[in-house]
DRENTOR-643828 format. One record per residue (C-alpha): residue in one letter; x, y, z. Coordinates in steps of 0.1 Angstrom, whole numbers, padded with zeros to 4 digits, always signed. Example, Ala and Ser with C-alpha at 12.3 -4.5 7.8 and 13.67 -1.06 7.14 Angstrom:
BEGIN
A+0123-0045+0078
S+0137-0011+0071
***
This chain:
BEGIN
X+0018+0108+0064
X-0020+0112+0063
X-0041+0097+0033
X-0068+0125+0037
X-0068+0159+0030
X-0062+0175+0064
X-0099+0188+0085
X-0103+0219+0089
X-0095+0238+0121
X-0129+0227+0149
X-0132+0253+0173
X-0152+0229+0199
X-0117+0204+0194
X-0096+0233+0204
X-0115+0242+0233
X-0122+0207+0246
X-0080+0204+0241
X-0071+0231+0260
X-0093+0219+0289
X-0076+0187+0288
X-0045+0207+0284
X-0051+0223+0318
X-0055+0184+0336
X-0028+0171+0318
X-0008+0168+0349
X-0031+0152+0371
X-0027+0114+0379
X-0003+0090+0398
X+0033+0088+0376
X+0049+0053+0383
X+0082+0046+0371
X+0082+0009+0352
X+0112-0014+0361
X+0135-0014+0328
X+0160-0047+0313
X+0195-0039+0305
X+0200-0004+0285
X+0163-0002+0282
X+0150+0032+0295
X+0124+0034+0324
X+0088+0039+0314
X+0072+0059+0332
X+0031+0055+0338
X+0007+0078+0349
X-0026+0062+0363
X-0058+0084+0362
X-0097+0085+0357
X-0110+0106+0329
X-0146+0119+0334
X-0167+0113+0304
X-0203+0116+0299
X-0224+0091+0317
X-0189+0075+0330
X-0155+0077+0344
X-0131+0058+0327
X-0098+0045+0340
X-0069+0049+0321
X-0032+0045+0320
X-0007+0066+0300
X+0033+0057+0294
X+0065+0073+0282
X+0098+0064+0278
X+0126+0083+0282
X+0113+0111+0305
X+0087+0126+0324
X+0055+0141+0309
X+0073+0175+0298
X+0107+0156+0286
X+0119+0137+0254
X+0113+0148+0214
X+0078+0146+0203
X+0065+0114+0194
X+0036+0095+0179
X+0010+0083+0202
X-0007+0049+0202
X-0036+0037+0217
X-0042-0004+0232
X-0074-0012+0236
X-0080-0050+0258
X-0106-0080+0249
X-0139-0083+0261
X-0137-0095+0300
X-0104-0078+0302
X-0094-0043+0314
X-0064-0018+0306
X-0040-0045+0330
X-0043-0071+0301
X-0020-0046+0273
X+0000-0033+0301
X+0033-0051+0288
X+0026-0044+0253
X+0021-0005+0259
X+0056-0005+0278
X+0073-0024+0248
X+0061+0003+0225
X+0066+0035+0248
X+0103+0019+0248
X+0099+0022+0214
X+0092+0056+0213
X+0056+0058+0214
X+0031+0076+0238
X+0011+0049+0249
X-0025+0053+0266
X-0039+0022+0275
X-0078+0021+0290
X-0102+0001+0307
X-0136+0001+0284
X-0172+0008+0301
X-0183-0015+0324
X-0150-0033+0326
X-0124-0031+0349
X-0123-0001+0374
X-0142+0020+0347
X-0180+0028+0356
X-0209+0031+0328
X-0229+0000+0311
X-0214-0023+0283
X-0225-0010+0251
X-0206-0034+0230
X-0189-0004+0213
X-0215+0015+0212
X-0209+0046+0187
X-0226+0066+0213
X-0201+0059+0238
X-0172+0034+0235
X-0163+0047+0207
X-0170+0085+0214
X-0146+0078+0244
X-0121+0068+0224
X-0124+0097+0207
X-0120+0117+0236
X-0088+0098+0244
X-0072+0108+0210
X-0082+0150+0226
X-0066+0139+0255
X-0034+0129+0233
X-0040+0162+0215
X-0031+0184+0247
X+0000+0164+0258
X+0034+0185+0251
X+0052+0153+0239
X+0028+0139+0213
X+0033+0147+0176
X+0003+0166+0157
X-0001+0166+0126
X-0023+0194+0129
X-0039+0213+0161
X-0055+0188+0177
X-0050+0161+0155
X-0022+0143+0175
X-0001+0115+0148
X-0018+0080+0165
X-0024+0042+0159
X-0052+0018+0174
X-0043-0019+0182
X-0061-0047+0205
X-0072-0079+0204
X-0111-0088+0199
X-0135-0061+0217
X-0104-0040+0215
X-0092-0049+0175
X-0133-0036+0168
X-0129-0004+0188
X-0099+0001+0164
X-0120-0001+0135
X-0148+0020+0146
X-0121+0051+0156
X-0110+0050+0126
X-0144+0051+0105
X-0157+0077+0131
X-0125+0097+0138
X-0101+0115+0109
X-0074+0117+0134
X-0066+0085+0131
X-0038+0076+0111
X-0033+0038+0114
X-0047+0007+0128
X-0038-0031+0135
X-0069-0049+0146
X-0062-0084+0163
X-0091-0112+0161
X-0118-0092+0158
X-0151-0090+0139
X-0165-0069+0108
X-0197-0076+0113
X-0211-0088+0148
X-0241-0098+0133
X-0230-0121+0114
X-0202-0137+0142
X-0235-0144+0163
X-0257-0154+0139
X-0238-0171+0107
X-0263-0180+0084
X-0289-0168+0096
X-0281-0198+0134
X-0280-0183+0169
X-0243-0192+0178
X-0258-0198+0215
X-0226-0209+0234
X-0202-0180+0227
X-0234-0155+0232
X-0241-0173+0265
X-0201-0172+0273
X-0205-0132+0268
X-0234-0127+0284
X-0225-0147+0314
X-0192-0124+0317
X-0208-0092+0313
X-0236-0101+0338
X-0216-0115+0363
X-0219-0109+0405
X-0184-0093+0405
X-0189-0069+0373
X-0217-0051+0395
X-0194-0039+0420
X-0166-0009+0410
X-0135-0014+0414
X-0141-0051+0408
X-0122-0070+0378
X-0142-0093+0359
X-0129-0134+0358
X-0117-0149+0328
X-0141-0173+0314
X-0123-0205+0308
X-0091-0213+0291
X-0098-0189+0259
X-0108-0151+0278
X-0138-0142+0256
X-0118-0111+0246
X-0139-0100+0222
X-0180-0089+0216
X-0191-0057+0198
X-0186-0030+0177
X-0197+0009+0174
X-0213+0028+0143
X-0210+0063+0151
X-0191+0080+0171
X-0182+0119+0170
X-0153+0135+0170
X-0148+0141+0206
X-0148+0169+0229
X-0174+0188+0205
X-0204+0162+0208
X-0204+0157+0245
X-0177+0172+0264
X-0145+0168+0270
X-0128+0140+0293
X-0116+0155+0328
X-0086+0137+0351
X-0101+0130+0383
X-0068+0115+0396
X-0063+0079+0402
X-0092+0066+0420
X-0114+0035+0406
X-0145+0044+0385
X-0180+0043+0402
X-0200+0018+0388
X-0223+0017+0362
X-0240+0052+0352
X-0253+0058+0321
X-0286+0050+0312
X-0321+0037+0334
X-0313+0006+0355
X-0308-0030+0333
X-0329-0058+0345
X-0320-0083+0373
X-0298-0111+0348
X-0283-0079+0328
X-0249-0069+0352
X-0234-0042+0333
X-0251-0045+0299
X-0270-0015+0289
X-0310-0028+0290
X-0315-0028+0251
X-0289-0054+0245
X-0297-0072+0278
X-0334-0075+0262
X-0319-0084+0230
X-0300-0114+0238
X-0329-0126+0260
X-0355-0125+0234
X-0331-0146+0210
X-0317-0168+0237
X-0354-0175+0245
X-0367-0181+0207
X-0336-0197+0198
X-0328-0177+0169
X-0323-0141+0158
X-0346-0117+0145
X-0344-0087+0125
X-0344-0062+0157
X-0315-0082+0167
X-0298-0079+0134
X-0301-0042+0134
X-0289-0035+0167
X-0257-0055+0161
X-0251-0042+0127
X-0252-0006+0135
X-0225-0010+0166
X-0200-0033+0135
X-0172-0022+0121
X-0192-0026+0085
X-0213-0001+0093
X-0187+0021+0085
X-0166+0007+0061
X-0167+0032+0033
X-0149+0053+0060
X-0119+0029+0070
X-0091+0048+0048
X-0060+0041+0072
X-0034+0016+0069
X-0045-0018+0082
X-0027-0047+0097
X-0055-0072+0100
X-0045-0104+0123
X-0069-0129+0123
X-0064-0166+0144
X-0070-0196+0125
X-0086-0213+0159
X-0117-0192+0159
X-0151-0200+0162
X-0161-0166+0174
X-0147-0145+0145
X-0131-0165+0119
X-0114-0161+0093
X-0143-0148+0069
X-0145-0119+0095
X-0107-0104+0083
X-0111-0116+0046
X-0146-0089+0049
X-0129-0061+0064
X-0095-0064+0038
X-0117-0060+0009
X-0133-0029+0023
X-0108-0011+0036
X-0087-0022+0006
X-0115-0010-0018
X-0103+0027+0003
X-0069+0027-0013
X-0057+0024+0018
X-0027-0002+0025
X-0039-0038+0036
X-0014-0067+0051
X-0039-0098+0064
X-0020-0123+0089
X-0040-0159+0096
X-0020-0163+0132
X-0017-0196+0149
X-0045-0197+0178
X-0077-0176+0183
X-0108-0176+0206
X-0099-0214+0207
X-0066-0213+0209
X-0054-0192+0226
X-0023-0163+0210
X+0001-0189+0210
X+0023-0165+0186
X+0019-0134+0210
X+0056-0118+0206
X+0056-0122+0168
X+0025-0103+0165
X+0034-0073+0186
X+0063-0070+0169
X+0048-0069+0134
X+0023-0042+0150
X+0051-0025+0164
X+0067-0024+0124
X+0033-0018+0111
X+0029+0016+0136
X+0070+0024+0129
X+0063+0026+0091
X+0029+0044+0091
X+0032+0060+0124
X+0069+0073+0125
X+0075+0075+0087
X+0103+0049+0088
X+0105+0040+0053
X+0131+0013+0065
X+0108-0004+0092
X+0099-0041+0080
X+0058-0047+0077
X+0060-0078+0060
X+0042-0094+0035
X+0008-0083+0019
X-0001-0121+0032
X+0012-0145+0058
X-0003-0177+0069
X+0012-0198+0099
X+0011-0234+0094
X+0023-0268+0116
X+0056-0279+0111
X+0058-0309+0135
X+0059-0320+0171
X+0092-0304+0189
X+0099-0339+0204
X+0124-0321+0233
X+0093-0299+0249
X+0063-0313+0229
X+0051-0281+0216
X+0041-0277+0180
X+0068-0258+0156
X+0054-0233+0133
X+0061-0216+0103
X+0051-0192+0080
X+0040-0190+0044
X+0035-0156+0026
X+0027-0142-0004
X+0029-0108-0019
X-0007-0102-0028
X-0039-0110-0003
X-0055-0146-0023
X-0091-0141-0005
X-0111-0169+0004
X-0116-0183-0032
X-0084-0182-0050
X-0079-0210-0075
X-0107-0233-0067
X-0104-0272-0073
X-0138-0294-0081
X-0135-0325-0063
X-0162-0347-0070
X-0185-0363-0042
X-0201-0399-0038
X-0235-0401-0019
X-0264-0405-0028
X-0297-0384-0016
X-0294-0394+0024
X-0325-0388+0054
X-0311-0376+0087
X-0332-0364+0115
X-0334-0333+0139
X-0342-0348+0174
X-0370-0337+0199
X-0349-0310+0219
X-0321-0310+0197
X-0305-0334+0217
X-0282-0350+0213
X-0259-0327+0196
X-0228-0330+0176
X-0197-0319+0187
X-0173-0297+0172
X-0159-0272+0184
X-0156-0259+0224
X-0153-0221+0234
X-0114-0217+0245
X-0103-0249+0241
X-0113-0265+0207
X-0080-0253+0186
X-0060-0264+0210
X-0062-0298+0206
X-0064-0293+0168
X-0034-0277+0163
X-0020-0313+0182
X-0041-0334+0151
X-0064-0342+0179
X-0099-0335+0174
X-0128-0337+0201
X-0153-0338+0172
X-0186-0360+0173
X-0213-0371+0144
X-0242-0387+0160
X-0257-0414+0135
X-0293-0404+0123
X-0286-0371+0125
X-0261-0360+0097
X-0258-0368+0058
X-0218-0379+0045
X-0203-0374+0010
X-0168-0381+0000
X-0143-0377-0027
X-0120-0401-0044
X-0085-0408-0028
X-0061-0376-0029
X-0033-0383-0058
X-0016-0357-0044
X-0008-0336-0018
X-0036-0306-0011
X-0031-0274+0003
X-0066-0260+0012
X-0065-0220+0019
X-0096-0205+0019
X-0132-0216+0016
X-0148-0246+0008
X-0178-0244-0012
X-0210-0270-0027
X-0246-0270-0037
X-0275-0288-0019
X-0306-0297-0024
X-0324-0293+0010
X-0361-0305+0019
X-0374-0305+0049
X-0408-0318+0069
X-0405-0294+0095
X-0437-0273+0104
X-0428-0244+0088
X-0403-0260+0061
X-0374-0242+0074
X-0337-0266+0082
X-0315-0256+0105
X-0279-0274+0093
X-0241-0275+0100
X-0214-0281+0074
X-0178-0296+0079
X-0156-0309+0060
X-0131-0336+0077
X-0095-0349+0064
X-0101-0383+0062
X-0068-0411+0065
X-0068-0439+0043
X-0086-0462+0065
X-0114-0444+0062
X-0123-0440+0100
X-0093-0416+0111
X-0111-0380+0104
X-0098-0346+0114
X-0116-0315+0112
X-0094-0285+0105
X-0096-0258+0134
X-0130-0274+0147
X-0154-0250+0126
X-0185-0261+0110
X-0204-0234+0087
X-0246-0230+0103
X-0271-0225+0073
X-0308-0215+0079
X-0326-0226+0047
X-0362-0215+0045
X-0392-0226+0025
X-0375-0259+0021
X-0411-0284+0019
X-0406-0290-0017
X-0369-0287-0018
X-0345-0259-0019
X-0314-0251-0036
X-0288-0235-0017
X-0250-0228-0019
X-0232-0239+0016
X-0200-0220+0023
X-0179-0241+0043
X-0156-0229+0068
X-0123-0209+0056
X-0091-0227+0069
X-0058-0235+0060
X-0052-0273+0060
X-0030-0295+0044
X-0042-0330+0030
X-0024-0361+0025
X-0022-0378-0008
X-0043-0405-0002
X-0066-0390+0023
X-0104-0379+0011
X-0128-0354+0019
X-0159-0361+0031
X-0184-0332+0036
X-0206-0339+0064
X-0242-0321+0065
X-0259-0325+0101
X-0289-0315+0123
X-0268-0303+0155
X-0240-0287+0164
X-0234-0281+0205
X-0228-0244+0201
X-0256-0231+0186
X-0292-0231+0189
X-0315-0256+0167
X-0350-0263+0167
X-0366-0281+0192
X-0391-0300+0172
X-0385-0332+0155
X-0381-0335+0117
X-0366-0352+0089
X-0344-0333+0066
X-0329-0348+0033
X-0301-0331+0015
X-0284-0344-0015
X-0253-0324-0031
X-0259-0307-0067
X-0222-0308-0083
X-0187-0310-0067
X-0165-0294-0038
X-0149-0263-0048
X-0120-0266-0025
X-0094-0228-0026
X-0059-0237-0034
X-0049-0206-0034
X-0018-0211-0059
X+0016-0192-0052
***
């Protein structure tokens, strides 16, 4: 069931339906190979024609052919950033076996589609998904709710879980989403507070401008051992065949390359030339500007959050330097705000760790879609909140057990807050010439892994960082949210601006043995800072459990390898106003 009044009847919907109506057939059908009693899932490969690009898709059913089978809801999978319509592939047939239509595509400028990357660009990523849900409209075995207005879901992971978003803020038809590490605001991913987060920028850049991406037909490489599935969001798209046109099967054949827009520059592959010049001009200065702000902001998710009013299963990994965890705690308060249901899952893995609980999210997704989707009353969402924690060391296969905490109401990052008090006087650190050395923390892919093992790969170069630490634990702590303190800041830079990088470590009783939860510091860009500056640093959000006896020590430094810092020298002193506010988030 909807939670909107039903739209009025569009004549421009109707007519762009029954031209897709008229294609519906065209396309290569491939029957799946099916397990036991499971039914074959048939899947029909084509290229839809939209404006400025053709766009490969993939569309199964279960069950029977195109014309065959009772009507069913349709769902659409959209893949991570560096990916293409292959990477959902097993997921779609799951839930066609399930007894959804499934459409599964390949985004612009990835894959075999043609057209620039746009990073969801309202204009065009996310009109074309728009123009998918026509397509779905038109078929014979799709429910509607109304003409047109076909009964469908959006899921994916990163690039794909923001796409899912955006439909829904820019398209009624909608009726439910389940967005997998993503971002709400791509702005602030890139540039937290205000600090060029250079290394996952670079990681995206490098993808989307690659040799290969230039040539149709041509998948783009994973980049490392954490795809950068993710990177963008939309802010406006329309509702489809009305705004400009209506997507046309042109059969099976790849896409043709990019096509939309004037040529991008020499470094810029398939990015469209504004966002190629974007991320040069900040790569180049080091750190954003306003310009750059603007054009992120407008292609996020929070762009349109007064408009997310559809059920929401918000996964978020816990290993995640890219989009954290504050990115899922922003978009659950909006779309909650809505009135519109809200369950938040802190997964094991991430950007950084990979999706190491893979089949226990798709099938929460599949419950999430079954209940909101289907109308089964019956079908199991589960709790409002669930958080994944380590149980121990398997010692038969070496692979860490988890389980799963829950809680029947969403806590948010700040729920029953503990003061800690910190040791440390005032302390002088300084930012080196280059910014070089840095300190280490956290590595694109890879980094959660060898937390989730107790093993971090973090580094504090003396000279360069400020330390404060609390008394002995008396008991055990359970930290669940985000960490929070005051500073004092000054700083002797030129023009009295700091550039710093909080963490706070789990620290064993000898006082050397320090782990840093997840790998995530929190960047802070304090300005006007020559005579001193008060500010309040939030500290990463994790979930972390701390050992009576162990301490906290909050760790303020100059550096951090993934994001840009000045290259000047300077001194910066920092001393801390108060205590921790450490979440416990009770219950």
């Amino acid at each position: 069931m909807k939670l909107r009044m039903p739209r009025r009847r569009r004549d421009r919907l109707l007519a762009g339906a029954a031209a897709l109506a008229a294609v519906a057939g065209a396309g290569t059908w491939t029957a799946a190979s099916a397990s036991g009693d499971a039914p074959a899932v048939h899947r029909q490969d084509q290229v839809l024609k939209m404006p400025g690009a053709d766009i490969d898709t993939s569309y199964f059913l279960a069950g029977g052919r195109e014309d065959g089978g009772a009507k069913r809801p349709a769902v659409l999978l959209g893949h991570g950033f560096g990916g293409s319509k292959d990477d959902v592939r097993e997921q779609a047939e799951r839930l066609a076996r399930d007894g959804y239509a499934v459409m599964t595509w390949s985004a612009r400028g990835f894959g075999r589609s043609g057209g620039r990357i746009g990073l969801n660009d309202p204009e065009h990523e996310v009109k074309d998904v728009s123009r998918l849900v026509d397509w779905l409209a038109a078929r014979p075995e799709v429910r509607l709710d109304a003409d047109g207005d076909p009964r469908v879901g959006v899921s994916g992971a990163s690039y794909g879980g923001a796409v899912s978003l955006l439909a829904a803020g820019h398209d009624r038809r909608v009726d439910a989403i389940a967005p997998e590490i993503t971002y709400w605001n791509l702005a602030d991913s890139l540039f937290p507070g205000g600090v060029f987060k250079k290394l996952w920028s670079g990681i995206f850049f490098t993808t989307g401008s690659a040799d290969g991406m230039q040539q149709a037909g041509t998948a783009p490489q994973d980049a490392g051992a954490g795809r950068p599935q993710d990177a963008g969001a939309g802010a406006g798209a329309g509702t489809g065949a009305g705004a400009n046109g209506t997507g046309t099967a042109t059969g099976s054949a790849p896409g043709s390359g990019p096509q939309d827009g004037a040529p991008a520059g020499p470094g810029c592959g398939r990015f469209t030339p504004e966002l190629c010049a974007m991320y040069e001009r900040v790569a180049v200065a080091g750190k954003p500007d306003a310009e750059a702000r603007t054009l992120l902001e407008r292609r996020s998710p929070s762009a349109v959050a007064d408009r997310i009013k559809v059920p929401a299963l918000i996964v978020q990994g816990q290993d995640d330097s890219l989009f954290p965890l504050d990115q899922a705690d922003a978009m659950a308060a909006a779309i909650a705000a809505n009135g519109a249901p809200v369950a938040v899952d802190w997964a094991a893995g991430g950007h950084d760790g990979g999706m190491r609980e893979a089949d226990r999210v798709q099938a929460r997704v599949a419950a999430w879609f079954d209940r909101h989707l289907k109308g089964d009353g019956s079908a199991d969402t589960g709790p409002a909140f669930r958080v994944s924690r380590s149980g121990g060391i398997d010692s038969t296969d070496g692979e860490v057990i988890l389980r799963g905490a829950s809680g029947d109401r969403y806590p948010g990052l700040a729920s029953g807050p503990r003061d800690f008090a910190l040791t440390g006087r005032e302390q002088t650190f300084t930012n080196p010439a280059g910014g070089a050395p840095p300190a280490l923390s956290s590595l694109p892919g890879i980094g959660g892994q060898l937390a989730s093992f107790g093993a971090g790969l973090s580094l504090d170069f003396p000279g360069q960082n400020a330390r404060f630490e609390s008394a002995p634990m008396d008991a055990d702590l359970q930290i669940t949210g985000t960490p929070t303190v005051t500073l004092k800041v000054r700083s002797t830079a030129a023009d009295g601006s700091a550039v710093l990088f909080g963490k706070v470590y789990d620290v064993g009783p000898d006082g050397r043995q320090q782990v840093l939860p997840s790998q995530l510091v929190a960047p802070l860009r304090v300005e006007n800072a020559q005579q001193g500056a008060t500010v309040r640093l939030r500290l990463p959000a994790i979930d972390h459990s701390v050992a009576a006896g162990h301490r906290l020590r909050l760790v303020v430094a100059a550096t951090d390898l993934g994001y840009a810092t000045p290259a000047a020298t300077a001194a910066y002193t920092v001393s801390v106003e108060g205590p921790l506010a450490v979440p416990a988030a009770p219950g």
